[in-house]
N, C-alpha and C positions, 0 to 999 in steps of 0.2 A: 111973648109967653111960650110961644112955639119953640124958640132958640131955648128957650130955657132949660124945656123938658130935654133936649136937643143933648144939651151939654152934658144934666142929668145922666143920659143913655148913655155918652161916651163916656165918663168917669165909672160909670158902673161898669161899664164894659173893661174899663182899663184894669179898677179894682179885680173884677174877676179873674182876671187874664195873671195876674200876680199868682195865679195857683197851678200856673203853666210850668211844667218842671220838666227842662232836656237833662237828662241822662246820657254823660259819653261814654261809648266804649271804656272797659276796664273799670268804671266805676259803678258803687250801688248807690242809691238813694237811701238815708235814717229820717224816716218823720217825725215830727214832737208834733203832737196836736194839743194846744193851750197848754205846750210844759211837757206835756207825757206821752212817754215814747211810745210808738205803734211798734208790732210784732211786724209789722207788712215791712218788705224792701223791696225798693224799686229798681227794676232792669233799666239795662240800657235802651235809651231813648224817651218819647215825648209824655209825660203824664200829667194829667190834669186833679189838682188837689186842691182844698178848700183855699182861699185867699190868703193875703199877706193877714199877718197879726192871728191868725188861728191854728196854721199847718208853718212848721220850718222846717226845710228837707236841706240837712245838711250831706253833700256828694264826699264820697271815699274812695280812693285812688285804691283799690283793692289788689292790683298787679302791681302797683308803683313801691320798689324795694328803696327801701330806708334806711340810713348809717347813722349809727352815731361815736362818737370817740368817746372812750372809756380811759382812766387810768393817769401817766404821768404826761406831763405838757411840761414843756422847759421852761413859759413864763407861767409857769402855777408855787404859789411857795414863795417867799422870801422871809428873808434871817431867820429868825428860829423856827420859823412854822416848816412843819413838812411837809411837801405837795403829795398831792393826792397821785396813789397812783407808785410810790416809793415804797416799798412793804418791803418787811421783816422774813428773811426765812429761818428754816429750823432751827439754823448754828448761827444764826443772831448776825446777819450780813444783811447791808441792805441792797435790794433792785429797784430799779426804775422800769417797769413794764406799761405799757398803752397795747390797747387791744381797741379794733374796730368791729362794732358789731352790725350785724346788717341783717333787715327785719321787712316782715312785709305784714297788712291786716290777714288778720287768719280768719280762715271761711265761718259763714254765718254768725261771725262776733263783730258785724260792723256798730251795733250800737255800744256795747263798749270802749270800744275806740273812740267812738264820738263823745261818749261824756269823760275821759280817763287824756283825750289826745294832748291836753298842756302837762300832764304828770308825767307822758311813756317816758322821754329821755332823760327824764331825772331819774326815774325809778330804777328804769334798764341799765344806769351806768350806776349805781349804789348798788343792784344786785351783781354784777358782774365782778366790780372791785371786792365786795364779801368776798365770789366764789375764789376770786384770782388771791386775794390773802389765807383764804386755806387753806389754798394746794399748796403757794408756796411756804407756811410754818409747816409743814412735815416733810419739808426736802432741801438739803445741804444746797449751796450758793452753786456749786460748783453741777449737780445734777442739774440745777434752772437754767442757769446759763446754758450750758451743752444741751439737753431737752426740751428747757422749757415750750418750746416756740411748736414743736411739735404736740408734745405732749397734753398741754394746756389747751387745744384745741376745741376738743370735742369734748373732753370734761365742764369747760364755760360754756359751749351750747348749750348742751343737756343741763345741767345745775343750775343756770341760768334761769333757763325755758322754766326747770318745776318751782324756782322760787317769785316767780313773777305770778303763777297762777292764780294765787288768791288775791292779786291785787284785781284782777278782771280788768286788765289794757285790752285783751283783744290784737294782741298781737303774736306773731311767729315768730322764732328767731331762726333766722336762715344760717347763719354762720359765728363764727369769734375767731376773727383775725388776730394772733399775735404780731402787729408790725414791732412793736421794739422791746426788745428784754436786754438791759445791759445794766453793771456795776454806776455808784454815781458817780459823776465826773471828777473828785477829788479821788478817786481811789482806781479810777477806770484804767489807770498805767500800770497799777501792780498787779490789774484781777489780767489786760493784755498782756503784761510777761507771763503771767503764769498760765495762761490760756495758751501761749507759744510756745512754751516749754514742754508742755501738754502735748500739741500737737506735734513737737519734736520727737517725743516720746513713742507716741500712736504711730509716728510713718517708720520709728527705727523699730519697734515693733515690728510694724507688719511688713517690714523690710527683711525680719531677721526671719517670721512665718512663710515667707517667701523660699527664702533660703534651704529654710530646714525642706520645705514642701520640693522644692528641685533637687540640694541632696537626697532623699527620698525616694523620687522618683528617677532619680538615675541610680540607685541602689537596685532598685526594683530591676531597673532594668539590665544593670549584670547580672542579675541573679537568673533573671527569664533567662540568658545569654548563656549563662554557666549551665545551668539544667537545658540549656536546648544541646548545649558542646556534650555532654554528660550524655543527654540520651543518645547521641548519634554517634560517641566513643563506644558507648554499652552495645548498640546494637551493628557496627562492624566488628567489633570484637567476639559478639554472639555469632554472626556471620562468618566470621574467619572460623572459628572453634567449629562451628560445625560445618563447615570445608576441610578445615580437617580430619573430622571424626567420618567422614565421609569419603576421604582419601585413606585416611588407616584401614574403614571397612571393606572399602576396594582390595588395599593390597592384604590383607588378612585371608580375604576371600581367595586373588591369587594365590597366594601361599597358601593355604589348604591344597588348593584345586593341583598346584603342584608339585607336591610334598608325597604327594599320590602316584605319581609318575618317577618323581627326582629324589630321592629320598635325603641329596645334596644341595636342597632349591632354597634353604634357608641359608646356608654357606656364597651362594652365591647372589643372593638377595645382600648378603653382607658385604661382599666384595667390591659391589654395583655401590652401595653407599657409601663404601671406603674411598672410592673411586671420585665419588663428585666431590668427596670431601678434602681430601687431600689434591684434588686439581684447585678449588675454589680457596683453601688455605695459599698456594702456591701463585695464584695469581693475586691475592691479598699480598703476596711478599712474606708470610706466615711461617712458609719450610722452603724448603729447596733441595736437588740432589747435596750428595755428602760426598761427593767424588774430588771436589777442590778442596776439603778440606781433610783427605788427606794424605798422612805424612808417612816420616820413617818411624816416628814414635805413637803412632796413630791416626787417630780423630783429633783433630785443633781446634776447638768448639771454644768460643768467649763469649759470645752473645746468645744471648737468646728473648724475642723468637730468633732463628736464623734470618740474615738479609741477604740481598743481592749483593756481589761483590763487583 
């Protein structure tokens, strides 16, 4: 009878101990007690909660970031159906785009997540593929390809994130990866020659912007060259003129000062210039005496200026 009660106390005890609930790092505790969820969540580590069949404390990876793949898959689709993930743009071309999106539980919505967490990946990949069909019906094949990958970024977060809200997942969207945007494989040779062509284009372009930018700048730079020759012509010139104006007012002054004494001093001021004029012609070869040239009929003069004989 003793063993009895014996076994009683350790079942009970075991029973009890079922309401023993470790909590690890990075995750919260969601209680249901008979079915209905408690406001309370539980921290990391040890808590003691009513028994099995009354309290279920399902644990959530609250730091643990989450992926799911969105869009086209190569084996999705066959003969006439279209895989998913293949959308129409503006000018009526088709793409094949896959976006990865990558999500974490968002703070204090762990219970949503626990009654919503079999629906998040279906939901999250129907609203993405919406957002990603219409961005791309109001933009030509040709802006998607070249952009899209960029561009379609952070428009799928955001548009994303506000159209999931009313579902109440309880989840964040951390990102939307465009991994692949290309033409479909039956056409993907003519959209890569003209994607080549393109890019032919854009480098002789900015080959030619190039071009014009270093004509340009060596434009620029005779001109600095020309105005620097110019100012430094202007100002020896300004320099000489007024060495000269400064030598005229010199000998003007002489001349006064001796016109006063010499009443002959401009006659001989004349002389003095005649003087270095016709030596400095004469060593030029310019003139010459007139004595060889001449004769019994005169002067014998043919050339002129005169030269040396």
């Amino acid at each position: 009878m003793r063993y009895r009660w014996f076994i009683v106390a350790a079942l009970l005890s075991a029973y009890l101990l079922t309401g023993l609930v470790q909590i690890r790092p990075g995750e919260r505790g969601v209680v249901r007690r008979f079915g209905r969820l408690l406001d309370r969540r539980l921290e990391p580590g040890l808590s003691l909660q009513l028994p099995w069949g009354m309290d279920r404390v399902d644990r959530v990876a609250v730091d643990r970031v989450q992926s799911v793949v969105a869009g086209y898959r190569e084996d999705d689709g066959s003969g006439d159906t279209m895989p998913s993930g293949q959308l129409l743009t503006g000018d009526h071309n088709l793409v094949n785009v896959q976006v990865v999106l990558t999500y974490k539980v968002s703070p204090n919505e762990e219970a949503n997540y626990v009654e919503q967490a079999d629906r998040v990946d279906a939901l999250l990949t129907r609203a993405v593929e919406s957002v990603m069909a219409q961005w791309l019906a109001g933009r030509t094949v040709d802006e998607v390809l070249l952009k899209g990958k960029n561009d379609m970024r952070l428009i799928l977060k955001e548009q994303t994130q506000a159209r999931i809200e009313g579902y109440r997942l309880g989840v964040q969207i951390l990102d939307a990866r465009v991994t692949s945007i290309a033409p479909p494989v039956e056409v993907k040779r003519d959209f890569d020659g003209v994607a080549l062509a393109q890019t032919r284009n854009t480098t002789l372009r900015n080959t030619a912007e190039q071009n014009v930018e270093r004509e340009r700048r060596m434009a620029e730079a005779e001109i600095y060259r020309i105005e620097q020759d110019t100012a430094a012509y202007l100002h020896s010139r300004n320099l000489l003129a007024r060495q000269e104006a400064d030598r005229f007012l010199k000998r003007l002054h002489q001349y006064q000062v001796g016109r006063q004494g010499n009443p002959y001093y401009l006659r001989q001021i004349w002389e003095e210039a005649r003087g270095k004029l016709f030596a400095r012609l004469k060593q030029n070869g310019q003139i010459d005496l007139l004595d060889h040239h001449l004769s019994a009929n005169g002067l014998d003069l043919t050339t002129a200026p005169l030269k040396q004989p």
